[in-house]
NUDRENGU-95021 format. One record per atom (N, C-alpha, C, O): residue number from 1; residue in one letter; atom name; x, y, z. Coordinates in steps of 0.2 Angstrom, whole numbers, always signed. Example, Ala and Ser with C-alpha at 12.3 -4.5 7.8 and 13.67 -1.06 7.14 Angstrom:
2
(1, 'A', 'N', (+66, -28, +39))
(1, 'A', 'CA', (+62, -22, +39))
(1, 'A', 'C', (+66, -16, +39))
(1, 'A', 'O', (+71, -17, +42))
(2, 'S', 'N', (+64, -11, +35))
(2, 'S', 'CA', (+68, -5, +36))
(2, 'S', 'C', (+64, +0, +39))
(2, 'S', 'O', (+67, +6, +40))
//
This chain:
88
(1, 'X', 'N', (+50, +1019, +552))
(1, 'X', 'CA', (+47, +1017, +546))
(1, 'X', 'C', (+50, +1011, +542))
(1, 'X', 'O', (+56, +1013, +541))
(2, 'X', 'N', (+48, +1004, +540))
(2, 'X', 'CA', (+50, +1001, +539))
(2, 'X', 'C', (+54, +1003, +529))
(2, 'X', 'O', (+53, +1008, +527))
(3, 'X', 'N', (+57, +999, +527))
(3, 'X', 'CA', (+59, +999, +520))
(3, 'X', 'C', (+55, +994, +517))
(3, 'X', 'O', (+53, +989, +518))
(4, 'X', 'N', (+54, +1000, +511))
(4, 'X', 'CA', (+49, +999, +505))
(4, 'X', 'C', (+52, +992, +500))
(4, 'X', 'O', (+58, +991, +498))
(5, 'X', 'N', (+46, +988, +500))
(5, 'X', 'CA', (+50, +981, +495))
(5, 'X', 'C', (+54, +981, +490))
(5, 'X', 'O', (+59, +977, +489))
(6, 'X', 'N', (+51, +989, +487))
(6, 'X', 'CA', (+58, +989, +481))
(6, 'X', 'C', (+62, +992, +480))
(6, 'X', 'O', (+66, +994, +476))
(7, 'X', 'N', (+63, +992, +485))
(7, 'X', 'CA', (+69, +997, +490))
(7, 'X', 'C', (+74, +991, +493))
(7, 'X', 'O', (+79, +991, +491))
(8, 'X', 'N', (+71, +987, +497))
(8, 'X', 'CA', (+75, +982, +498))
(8, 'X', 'C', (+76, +977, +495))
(8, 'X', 'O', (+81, +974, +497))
(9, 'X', 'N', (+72, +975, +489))
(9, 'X', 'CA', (+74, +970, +485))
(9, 'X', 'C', (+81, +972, +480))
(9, 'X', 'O', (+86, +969, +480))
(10, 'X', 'N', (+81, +979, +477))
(10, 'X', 'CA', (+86, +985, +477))
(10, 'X', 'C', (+91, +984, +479))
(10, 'X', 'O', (+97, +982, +477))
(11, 'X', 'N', (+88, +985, +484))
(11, 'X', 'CA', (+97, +982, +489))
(11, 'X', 'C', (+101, +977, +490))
(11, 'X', 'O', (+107, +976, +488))
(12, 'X', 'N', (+97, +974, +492))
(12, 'X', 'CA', (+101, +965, +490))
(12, 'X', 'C', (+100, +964, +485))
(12, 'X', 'O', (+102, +958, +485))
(13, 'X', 'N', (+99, +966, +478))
(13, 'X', 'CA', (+104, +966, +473))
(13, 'X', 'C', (+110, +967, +473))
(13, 'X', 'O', (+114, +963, +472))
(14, 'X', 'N', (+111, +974, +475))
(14, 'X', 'CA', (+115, +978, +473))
(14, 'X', 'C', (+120, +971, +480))
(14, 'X', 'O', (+124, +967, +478))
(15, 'X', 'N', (+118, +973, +487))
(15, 'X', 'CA', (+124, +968, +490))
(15, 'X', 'C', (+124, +962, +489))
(15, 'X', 'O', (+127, +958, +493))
(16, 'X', 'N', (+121, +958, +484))
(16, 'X', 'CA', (+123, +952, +482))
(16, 'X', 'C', (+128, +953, +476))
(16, 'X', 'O', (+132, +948, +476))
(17, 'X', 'N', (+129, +957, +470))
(17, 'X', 'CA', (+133, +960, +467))
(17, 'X', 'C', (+140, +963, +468))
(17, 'X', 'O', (+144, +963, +464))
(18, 'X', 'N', (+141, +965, +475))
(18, 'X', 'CA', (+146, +969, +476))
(18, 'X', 'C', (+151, +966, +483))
(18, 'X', 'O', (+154, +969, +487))
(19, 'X', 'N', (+151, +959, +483))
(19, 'X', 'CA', (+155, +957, +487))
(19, 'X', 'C', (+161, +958, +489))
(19, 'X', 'O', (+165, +963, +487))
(20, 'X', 'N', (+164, +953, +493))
(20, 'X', 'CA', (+173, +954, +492))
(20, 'X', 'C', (+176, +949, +488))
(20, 'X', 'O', (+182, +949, +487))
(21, 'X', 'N', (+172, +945, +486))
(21, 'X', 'CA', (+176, +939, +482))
(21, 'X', 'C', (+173, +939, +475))
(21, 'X', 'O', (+166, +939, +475))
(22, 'X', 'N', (+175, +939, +471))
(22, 'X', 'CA', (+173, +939, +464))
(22, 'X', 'C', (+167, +934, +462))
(22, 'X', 'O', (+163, +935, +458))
(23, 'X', 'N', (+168, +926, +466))
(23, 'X', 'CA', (+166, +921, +463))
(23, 'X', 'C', (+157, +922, +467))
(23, 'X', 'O', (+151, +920, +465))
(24, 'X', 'N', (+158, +927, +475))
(24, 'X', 'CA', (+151, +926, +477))
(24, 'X', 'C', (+148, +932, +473))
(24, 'X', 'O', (+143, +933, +475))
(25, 'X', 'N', (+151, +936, +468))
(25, 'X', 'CA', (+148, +943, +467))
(25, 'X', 'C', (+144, +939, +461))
(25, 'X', 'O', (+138, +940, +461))
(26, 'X', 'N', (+147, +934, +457))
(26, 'X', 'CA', (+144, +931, +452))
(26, 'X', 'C', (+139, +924, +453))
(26, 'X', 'O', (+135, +923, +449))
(27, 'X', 'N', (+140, +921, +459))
(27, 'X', 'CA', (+135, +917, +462))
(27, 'X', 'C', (+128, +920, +465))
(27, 'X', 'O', (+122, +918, +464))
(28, 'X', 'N', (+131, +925, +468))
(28, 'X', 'CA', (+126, +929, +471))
(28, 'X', 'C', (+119, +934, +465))
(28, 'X', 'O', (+113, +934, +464))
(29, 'X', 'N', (+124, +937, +464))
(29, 'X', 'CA', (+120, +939, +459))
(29, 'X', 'C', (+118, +937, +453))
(29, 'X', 'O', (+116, +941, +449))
(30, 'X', 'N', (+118, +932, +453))
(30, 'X', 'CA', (+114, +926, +447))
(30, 'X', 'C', (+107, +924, +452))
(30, 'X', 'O', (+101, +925, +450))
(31, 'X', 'N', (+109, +922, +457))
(31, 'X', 'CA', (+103, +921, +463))
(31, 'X', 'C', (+98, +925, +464))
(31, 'X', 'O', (+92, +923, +465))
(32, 'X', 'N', (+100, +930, +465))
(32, 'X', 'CA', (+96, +937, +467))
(32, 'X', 'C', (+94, +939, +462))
(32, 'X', 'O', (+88, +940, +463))
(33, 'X', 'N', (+96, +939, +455))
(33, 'X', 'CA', (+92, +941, +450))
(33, 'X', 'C', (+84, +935, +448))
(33, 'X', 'O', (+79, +937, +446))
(34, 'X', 'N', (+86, +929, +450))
(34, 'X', 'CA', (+83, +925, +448))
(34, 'X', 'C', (+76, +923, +453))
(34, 'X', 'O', (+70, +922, +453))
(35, 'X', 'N', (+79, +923, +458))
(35, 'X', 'CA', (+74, +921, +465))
(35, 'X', 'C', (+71, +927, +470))
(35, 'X', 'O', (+66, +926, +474))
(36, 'X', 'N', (+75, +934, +470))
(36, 'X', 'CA', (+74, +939, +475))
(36, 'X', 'C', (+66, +939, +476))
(36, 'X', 'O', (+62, +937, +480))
(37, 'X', 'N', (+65, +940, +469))
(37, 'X', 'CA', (+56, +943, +466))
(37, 'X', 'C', (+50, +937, +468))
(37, 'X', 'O', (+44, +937, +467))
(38, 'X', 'N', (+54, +932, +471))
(38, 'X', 'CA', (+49, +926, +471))
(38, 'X', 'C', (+48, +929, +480))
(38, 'X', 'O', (+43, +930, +482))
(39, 'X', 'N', (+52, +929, +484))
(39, 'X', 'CA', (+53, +928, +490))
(39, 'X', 'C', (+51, +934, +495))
(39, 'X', 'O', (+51, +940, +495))
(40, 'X', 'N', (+46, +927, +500))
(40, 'X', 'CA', (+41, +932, +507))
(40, 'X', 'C', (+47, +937, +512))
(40, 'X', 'O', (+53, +938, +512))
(41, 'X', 'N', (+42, +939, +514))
(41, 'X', 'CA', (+48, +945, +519))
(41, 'X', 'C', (+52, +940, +525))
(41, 'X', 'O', (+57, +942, +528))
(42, 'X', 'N', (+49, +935, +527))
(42, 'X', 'CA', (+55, +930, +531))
(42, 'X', 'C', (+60, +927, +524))
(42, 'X', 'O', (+66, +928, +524))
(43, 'X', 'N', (+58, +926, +520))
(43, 'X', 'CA', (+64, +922, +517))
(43, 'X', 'C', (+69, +929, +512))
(43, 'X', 'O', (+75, +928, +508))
(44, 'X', 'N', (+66, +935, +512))
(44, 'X', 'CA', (+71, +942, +510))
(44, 'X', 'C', (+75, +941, +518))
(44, 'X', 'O', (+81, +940, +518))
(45, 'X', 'N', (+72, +941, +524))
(45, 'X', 'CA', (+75, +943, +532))
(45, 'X', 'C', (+81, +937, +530))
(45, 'X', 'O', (+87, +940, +530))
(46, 'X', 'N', (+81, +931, +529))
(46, 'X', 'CA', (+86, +926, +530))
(46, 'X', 'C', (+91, +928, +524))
(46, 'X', 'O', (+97, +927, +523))
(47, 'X', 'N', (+88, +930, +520))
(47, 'X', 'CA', (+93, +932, +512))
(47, 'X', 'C', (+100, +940, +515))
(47, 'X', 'O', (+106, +941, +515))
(48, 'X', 'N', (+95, +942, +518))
(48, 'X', 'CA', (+98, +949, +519))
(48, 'X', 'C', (+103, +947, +525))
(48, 'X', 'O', (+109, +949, +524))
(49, 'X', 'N', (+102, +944, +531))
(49, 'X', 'CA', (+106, +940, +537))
(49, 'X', 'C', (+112, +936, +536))
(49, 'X', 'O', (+117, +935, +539))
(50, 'X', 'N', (+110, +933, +528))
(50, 'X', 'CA', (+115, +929, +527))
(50, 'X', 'C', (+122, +933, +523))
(50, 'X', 'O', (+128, +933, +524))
(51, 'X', 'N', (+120, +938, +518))
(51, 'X', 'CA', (+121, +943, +516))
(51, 'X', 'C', (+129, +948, +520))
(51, 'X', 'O', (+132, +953, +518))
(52, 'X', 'N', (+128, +944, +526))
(52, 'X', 'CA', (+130, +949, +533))
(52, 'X', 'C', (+138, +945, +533))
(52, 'X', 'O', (+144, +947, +535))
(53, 'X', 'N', (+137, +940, +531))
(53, 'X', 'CA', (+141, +934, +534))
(53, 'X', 'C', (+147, +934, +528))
(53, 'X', 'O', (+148, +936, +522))
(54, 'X', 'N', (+151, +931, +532))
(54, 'X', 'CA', (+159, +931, +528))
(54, 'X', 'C', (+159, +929, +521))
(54, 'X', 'O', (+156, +924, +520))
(55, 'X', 'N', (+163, +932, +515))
(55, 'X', 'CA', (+163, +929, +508))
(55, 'X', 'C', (+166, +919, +510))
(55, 'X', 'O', (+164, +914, +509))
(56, 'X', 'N', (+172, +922, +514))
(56, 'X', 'CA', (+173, +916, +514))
(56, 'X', 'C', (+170, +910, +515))
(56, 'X', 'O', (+169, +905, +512))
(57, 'X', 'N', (+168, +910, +520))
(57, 'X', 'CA', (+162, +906, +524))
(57, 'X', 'C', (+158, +904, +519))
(57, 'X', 'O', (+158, +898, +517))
(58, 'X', 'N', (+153, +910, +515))
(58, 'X', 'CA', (+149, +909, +512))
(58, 'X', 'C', (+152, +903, +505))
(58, 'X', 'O', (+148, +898, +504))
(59, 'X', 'N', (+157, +904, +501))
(59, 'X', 'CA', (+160, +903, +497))
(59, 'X', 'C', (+162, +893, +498))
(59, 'X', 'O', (+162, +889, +493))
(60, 'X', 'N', (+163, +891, +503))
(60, 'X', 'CA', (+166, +887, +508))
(60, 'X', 'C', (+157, +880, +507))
(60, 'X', 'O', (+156, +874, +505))
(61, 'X', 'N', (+151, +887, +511))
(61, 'X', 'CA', (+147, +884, +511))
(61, 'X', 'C', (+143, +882, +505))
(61, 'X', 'O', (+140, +877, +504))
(62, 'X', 'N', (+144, +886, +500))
(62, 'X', 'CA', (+139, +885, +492))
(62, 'X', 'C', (+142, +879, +489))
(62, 'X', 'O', (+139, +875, +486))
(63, 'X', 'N', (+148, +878, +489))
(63, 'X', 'CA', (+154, +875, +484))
(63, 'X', 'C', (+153, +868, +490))
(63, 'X', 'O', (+155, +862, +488))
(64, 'X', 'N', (+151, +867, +496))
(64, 'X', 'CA', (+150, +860, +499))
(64, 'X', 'C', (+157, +860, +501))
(64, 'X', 'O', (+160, +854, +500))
(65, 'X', 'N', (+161, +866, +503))
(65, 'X', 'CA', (+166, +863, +507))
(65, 'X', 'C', (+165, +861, +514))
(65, 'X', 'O', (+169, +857, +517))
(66, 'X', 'N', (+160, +866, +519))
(66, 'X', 'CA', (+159, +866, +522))
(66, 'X', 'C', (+153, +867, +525))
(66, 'X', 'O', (+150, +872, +523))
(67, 'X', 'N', (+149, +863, +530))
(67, 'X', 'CA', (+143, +864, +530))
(67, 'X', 'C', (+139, +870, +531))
(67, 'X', 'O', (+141, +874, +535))
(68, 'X', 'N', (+134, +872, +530))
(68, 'X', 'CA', (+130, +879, +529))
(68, 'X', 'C', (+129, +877, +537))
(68, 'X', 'O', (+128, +871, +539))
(69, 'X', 'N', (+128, +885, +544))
(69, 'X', 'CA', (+126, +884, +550))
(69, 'X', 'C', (+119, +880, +547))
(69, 'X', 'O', (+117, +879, +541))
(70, 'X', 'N', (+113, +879, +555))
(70, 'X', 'CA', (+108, +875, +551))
(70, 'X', 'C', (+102, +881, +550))
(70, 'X', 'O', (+97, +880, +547))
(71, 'X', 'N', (+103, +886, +553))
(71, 'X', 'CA', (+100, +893, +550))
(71, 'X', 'C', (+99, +893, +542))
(71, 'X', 'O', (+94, +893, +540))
(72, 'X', 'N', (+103, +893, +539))
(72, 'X', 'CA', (+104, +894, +532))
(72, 'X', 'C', (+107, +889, +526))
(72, 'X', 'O', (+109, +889, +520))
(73, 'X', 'N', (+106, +884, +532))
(73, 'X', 'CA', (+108, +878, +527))
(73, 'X', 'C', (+102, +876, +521))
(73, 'X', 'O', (+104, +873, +516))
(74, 'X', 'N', (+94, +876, +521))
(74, 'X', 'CA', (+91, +879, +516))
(74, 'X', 'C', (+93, +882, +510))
(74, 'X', 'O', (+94, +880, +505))
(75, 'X', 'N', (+91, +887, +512))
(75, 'X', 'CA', (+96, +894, +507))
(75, 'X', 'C', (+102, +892, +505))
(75, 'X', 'O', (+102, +893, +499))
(76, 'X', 'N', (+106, +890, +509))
(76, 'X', 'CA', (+110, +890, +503))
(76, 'X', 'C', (+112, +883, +502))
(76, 'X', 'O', (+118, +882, +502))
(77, 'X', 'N', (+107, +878, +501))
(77, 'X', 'CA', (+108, +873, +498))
(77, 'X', 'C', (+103, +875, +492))
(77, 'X', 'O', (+102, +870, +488))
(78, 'X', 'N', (+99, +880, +491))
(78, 'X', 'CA', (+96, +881, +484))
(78, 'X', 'C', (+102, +885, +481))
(78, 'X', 'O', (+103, +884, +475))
(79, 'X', 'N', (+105, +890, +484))
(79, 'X', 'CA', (+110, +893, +480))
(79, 'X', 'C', (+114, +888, +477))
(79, 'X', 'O', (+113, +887, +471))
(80, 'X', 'N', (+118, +884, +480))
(80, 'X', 'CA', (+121, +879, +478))
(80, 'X', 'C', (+119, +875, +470))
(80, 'X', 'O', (+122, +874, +465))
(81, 'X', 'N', (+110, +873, +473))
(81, 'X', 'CA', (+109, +869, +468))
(81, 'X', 'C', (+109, +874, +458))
(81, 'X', 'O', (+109, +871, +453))
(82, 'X', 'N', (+108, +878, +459))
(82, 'X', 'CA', (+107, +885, +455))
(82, 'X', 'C', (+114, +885, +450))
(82, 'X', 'O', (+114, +883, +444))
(83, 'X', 'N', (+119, +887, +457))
(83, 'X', 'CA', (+127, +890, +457))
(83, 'X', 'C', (+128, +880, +452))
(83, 'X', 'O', (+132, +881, +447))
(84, 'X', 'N', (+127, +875, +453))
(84, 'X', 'CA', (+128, +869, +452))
(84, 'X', 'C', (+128, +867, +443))
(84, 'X', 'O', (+132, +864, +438))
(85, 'X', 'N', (+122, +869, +444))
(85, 'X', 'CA', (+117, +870, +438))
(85, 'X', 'C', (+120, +874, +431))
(85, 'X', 'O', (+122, +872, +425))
(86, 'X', 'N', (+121, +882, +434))
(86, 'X', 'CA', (+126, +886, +429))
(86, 'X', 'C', (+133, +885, +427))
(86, 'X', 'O', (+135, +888, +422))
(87, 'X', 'N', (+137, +880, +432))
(87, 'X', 'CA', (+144, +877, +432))
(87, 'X', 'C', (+142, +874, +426))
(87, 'X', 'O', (+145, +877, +421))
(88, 'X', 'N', (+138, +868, +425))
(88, 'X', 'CA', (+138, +864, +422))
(88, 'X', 'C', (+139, +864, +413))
(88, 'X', 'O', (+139, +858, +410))
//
């Protein structure tokens, strides 16, 4: 049986919230509060996939230290532009 949407929307709050590094806990869940509720069940799949992936990496990725793979270089060039946004 698959997982109910507010079930998983739920969730990837909560693991967008609860990271290993303090700055994606606060990147992330700026994101996820803002955009979760817009997003089809492919772009929850790629949210929840990337989710999977190293703070540092991700951290690396959002900040333009390093390129996003090209799976998720969308994503999170919109996190970036967000995370960019609230810096300011």
């Amino acid at each position: 049986m698959s997982e109910r949407h507010e079930h998983r929307l739920k969730r990837l709050k909560m693991r967008s919230m609860r990271r290993g590094i303090k700055e994606m806990d606060l990147i992330l869940s700026a994101y996820a509060d803002d955009t979760l509720h817009t997003m089809d069940d492919a772009a929850l799949t790629l949210y929840d996939d990337m989710l999977n992936e190293n703070d540092q990496d991700l951290y690396q990725w959002v900040t333009g230290q390093v390129a996003a793979p090209e799976r998720f270089a969308g994503l999170i060039a919109r996190i970036s532009v967000q995370f960019q946004g609230s810096a300011a």
